[in-house]
C-alpha positions in Angstrom: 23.4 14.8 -4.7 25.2 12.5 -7.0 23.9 8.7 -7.4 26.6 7.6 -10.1 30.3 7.9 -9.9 33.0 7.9 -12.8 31.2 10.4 -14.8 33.8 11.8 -17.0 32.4 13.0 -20.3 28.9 14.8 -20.8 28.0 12.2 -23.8 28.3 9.1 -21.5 25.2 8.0 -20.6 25.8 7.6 -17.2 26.6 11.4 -16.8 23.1 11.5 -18.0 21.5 9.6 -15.8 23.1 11.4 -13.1 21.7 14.3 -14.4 18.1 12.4 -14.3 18.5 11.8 -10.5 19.7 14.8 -9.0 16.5 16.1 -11.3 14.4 13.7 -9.1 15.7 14.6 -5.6 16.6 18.0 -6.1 13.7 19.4 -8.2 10.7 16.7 -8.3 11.5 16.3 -4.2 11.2 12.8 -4.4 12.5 10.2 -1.6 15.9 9.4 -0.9 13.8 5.8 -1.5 12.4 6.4 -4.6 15.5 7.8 -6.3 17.8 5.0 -5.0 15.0 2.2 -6.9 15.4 5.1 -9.9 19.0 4.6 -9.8 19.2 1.0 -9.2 17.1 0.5 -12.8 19.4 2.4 -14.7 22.5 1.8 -13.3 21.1 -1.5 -14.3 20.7 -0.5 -17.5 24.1 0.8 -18.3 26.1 -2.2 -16.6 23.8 -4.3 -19.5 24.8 -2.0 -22.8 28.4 -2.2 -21.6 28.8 -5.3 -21.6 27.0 -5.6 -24.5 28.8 -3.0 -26.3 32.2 -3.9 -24.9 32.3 0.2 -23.8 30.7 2.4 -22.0 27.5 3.3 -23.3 26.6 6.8 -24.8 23.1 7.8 -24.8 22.6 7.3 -28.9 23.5 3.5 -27.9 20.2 3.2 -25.4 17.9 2.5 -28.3 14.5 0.3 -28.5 16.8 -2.9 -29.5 18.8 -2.5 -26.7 16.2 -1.8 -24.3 14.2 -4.9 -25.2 17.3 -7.1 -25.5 17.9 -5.9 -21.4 14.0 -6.6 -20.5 14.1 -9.7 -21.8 17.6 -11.0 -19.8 15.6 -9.1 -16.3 12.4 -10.7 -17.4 13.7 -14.5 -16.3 14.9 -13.3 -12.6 11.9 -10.9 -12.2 7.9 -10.8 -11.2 5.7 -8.6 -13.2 5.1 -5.7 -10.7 9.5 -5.0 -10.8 9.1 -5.6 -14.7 6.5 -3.0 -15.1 8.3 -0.4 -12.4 11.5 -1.0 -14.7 9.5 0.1 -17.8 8.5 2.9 -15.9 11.9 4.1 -14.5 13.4 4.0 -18.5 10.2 6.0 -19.6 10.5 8.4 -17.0 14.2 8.8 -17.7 13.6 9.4 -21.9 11.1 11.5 -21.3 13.6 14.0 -19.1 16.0 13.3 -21.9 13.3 14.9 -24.2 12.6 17.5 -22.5 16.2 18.9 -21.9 17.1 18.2 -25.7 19.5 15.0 -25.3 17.1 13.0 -27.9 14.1 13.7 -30.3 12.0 10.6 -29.1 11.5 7.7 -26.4 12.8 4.3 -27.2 10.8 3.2 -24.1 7.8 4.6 -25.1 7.0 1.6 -27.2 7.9 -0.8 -24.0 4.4 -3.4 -23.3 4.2 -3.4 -19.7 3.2 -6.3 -18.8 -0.2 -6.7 -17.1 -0.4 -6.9 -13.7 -2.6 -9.4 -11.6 -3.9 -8.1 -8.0 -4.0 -10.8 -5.8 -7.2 -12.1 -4.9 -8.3 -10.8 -0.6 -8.0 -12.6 2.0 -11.5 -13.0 4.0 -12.8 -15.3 6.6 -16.3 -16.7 6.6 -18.6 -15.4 8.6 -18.5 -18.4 10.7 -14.4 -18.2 11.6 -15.2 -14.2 12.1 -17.8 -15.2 14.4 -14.8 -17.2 16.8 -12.5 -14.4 16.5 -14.4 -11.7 17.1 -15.8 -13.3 20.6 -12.5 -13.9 21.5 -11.1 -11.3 23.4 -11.7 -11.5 27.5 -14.4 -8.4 28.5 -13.4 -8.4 31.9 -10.9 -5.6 31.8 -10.3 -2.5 30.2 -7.4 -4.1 27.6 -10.4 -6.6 26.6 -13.0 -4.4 26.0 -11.2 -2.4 23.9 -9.5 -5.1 21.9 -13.7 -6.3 21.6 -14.7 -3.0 20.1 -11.7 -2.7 18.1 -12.3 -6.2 16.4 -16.2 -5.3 16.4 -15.4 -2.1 14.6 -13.1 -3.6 11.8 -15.7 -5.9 10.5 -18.7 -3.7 11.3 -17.3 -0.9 8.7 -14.5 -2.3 6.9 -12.4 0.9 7.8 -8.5 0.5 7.2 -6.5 0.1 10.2 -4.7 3.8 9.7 -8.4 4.9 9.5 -9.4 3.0 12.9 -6.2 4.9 14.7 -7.0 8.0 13.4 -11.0 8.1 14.8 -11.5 10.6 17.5 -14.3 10.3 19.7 -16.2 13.3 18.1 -16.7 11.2 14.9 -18.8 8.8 16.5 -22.4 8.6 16.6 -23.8 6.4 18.7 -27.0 7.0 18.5 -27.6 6.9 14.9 -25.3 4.0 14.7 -22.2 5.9 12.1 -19.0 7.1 12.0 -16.9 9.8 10.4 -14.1 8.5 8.7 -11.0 10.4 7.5 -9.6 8.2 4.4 -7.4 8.5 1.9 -6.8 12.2 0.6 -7.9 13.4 3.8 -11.6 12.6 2.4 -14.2 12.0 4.9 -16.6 9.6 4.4 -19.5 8.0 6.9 -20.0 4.6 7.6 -22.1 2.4 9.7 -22.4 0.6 12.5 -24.0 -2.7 13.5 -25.8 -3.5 16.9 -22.7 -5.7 18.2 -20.2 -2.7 17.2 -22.3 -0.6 19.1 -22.6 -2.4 22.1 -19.1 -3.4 22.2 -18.4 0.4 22.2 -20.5 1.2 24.7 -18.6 -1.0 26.9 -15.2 0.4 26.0 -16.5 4.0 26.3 -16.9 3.2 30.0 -13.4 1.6 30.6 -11.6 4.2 28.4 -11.3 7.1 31.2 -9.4 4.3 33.8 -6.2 4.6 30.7 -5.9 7.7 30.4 -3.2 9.9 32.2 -1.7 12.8 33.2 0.4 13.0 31.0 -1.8 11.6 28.2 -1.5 14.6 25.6 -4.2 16.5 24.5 -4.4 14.8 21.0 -4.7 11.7 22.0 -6.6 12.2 24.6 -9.3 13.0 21.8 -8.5 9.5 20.3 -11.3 6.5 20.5 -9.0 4.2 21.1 -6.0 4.2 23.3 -2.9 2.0 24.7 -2.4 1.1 28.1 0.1 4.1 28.5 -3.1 6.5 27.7 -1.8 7.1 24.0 -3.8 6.6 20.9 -3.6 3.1 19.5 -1.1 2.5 17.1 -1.1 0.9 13.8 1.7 -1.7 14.9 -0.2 -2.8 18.1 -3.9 -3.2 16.1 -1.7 -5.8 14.1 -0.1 -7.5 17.1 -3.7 -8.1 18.5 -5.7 -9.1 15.4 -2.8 -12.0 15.0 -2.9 -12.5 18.5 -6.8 -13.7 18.4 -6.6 -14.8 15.0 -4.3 -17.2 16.6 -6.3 -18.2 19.7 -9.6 -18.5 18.1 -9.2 -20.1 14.9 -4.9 -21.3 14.7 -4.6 -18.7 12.3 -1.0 -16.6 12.5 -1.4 -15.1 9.6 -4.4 -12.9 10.2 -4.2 -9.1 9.3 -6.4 -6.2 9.5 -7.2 -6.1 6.4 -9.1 -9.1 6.5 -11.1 -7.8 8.5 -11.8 -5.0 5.5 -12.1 -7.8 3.1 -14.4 -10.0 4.9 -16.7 -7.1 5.6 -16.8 -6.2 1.4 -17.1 -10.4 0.8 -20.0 -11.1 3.6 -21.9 -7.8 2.3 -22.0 -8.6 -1.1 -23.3 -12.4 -0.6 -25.8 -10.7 1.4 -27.0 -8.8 -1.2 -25.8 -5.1 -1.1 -24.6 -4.1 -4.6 -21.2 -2.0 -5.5 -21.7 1.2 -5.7 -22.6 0.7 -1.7 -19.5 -1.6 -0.5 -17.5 1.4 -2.8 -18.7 3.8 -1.0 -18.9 2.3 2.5 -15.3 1.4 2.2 -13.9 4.3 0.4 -12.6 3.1 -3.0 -11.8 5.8 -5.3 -12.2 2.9 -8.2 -15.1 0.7 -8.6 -12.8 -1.7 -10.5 -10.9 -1.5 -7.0 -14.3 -3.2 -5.3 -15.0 -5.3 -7.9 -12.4 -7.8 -6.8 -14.9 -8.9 -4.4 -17.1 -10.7 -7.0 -14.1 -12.8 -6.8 -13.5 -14.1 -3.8 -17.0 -15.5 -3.1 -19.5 -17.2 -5.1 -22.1 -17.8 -2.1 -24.2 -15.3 -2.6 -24.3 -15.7 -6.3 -25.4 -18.9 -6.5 -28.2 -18.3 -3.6 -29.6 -15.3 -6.4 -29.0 -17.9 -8.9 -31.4 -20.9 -7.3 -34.0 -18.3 -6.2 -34.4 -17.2 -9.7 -33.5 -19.4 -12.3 -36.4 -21.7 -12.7 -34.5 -24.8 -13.5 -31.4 -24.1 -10.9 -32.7 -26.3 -8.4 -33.0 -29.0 -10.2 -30.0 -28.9 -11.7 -28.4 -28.6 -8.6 -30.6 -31.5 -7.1 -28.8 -34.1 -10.2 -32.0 -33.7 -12.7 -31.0 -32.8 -16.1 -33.6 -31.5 -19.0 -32.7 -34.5 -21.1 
């Protein structure tokens, strides 16, 4: 598999780079994907050293001044996250370059990626969940589910792959839980609230009328399914969270993951600390949860007035003075 054309001399850098993808797809397995961004970088790369050099570049001529000079021309066109993956894709390709003897060191080593910010989540209050959430019509079996599907995203906070995945042997009604495959194929339990259990009740009872003969056997296993008897799909959960994010509260925009993040904001102005919400939602990182602390201050500032002895009257317009 060749990603670069017009190699004709094994000193040119480009013949090295071609050597560096093939490396990637043939050995490391990687996507056709991932090596095409690979190539894009460095093809890149040489395009900006020959034009700079007035030849074709050799490897020698991809030093530290040259690699900076190049950042700092894709910095202006660029947003951090494809600044930082085009750090990465010249440290990856030094370090191969190392490691089959073309150079003794990394120019790019020395690189500064730049930091990254995550954007803050998106979460409704608990008022605008309330309107959504009562949305759907129970008087059918496409309406009850779409209920406990709804009832189920805020209740735990699972991630949409994760509410497609659950088969009806990982839920508990009775104590209220769930069995969650997440990430890594970890399993992790989470809970349920009254209204997630009662609009699951109801679905369980209109489930049987979808399925079919033809239904097959995994997904007849599934918790939730599609009006054709097959498990619910990722693609339709979106369609029908925007479709009542739109009826109840004019909002097209509305994702899943909202859901998710409205569940980890409303817990922790309600008190519940987190190493919980981590563990309830399955974050490998608690600096992953912690992004929660900044998307509402409600809860901090009830703590804040029921403990601080002067923070009501500060807030009431007294001052100490």
């Amino acid at each position: 598999m060749c990603y670069l054309c017009s190699v004709s001399a094994a000193r040119l850098a480009e013949a090295d780079v071609a050597r560096f993808l093939e490396h990637l797809g043939e050995e490391r397995r990687l996507s056709r994907h991932t090596v095409a961004a690979y190539a894009r970088d460095l093809e890149q790369l040489l395009r900006f050293a020959e034009e700079r050099l007035d030849r074709r570049p050799e490897l020698r001529d991809l030093d530290r001044f040259v690699l900076r000079a190049f950042l700092g021309v894709v910095a202006r066109e660029l947003e951090t996250a494809s600044i930082a993956r085009k750090i990465a894709s010249l440290r990856s390709f030094f370090r191969f370059m190392m490691r089959i003897g073309r150079t003794k060191d990394n120019p790019a080593a020395e690189l500064t990626l730049p930091k990254l910010t995550r954007p803050l989540p998106t979460f409704l209050d608990a008022e605008t969940m309330s309107e959504v959430l009562v949305a759907p019509e129970d008087d059918g079996e496409l309406g009850t589910r779409d209920r406990a599907v709804l009832e189920v995203l805020y209740a735990t906070g699972i991630r949409v792959s994760e509410l497609c995945g659950l088969d009806l042997e990982r839920l508990d009604l009775d104590r209220q839980e769930m069995r969650v495959i997440g990430k890594g194929n970890k399993e992790r339990r989470t809970l349920l609230g009254g209204p997630a259990v009662t609009a699951l009740t109801a679905w369980l009872r209109e489930r049987p009328s979808l399925l079919r003969p033809t239904t097959p056997e995994a997904d007849r296993r599934a918790l939730f399914l599609s009006y054709r008897g097959r498990r619910l799909g990722v693609r339709r959960v979106q369609t029908l969270v925007k479709r009542y994010g739109v009826l109840s509260a004019g909002r097209a925009d509305l994702h899943p993951h909202a859901f998710r993040h409205s569940c980890a904001t409303h817990l922790l102005d309600g008190g519940a600390d987190l190493r919980t919400i981590q563990e309830l939602l399955g974050h490998t990182s608690l600096s992953v949860t912690q992004r929660y602390t900044h998307t509402s201050i409600d809860g901090l500032i009830r703590v804040y007035d029921a403990a601080h002895p002067l923070a009501s009257a500060a807030r009431g317009g007294k001052s100490r003075g």
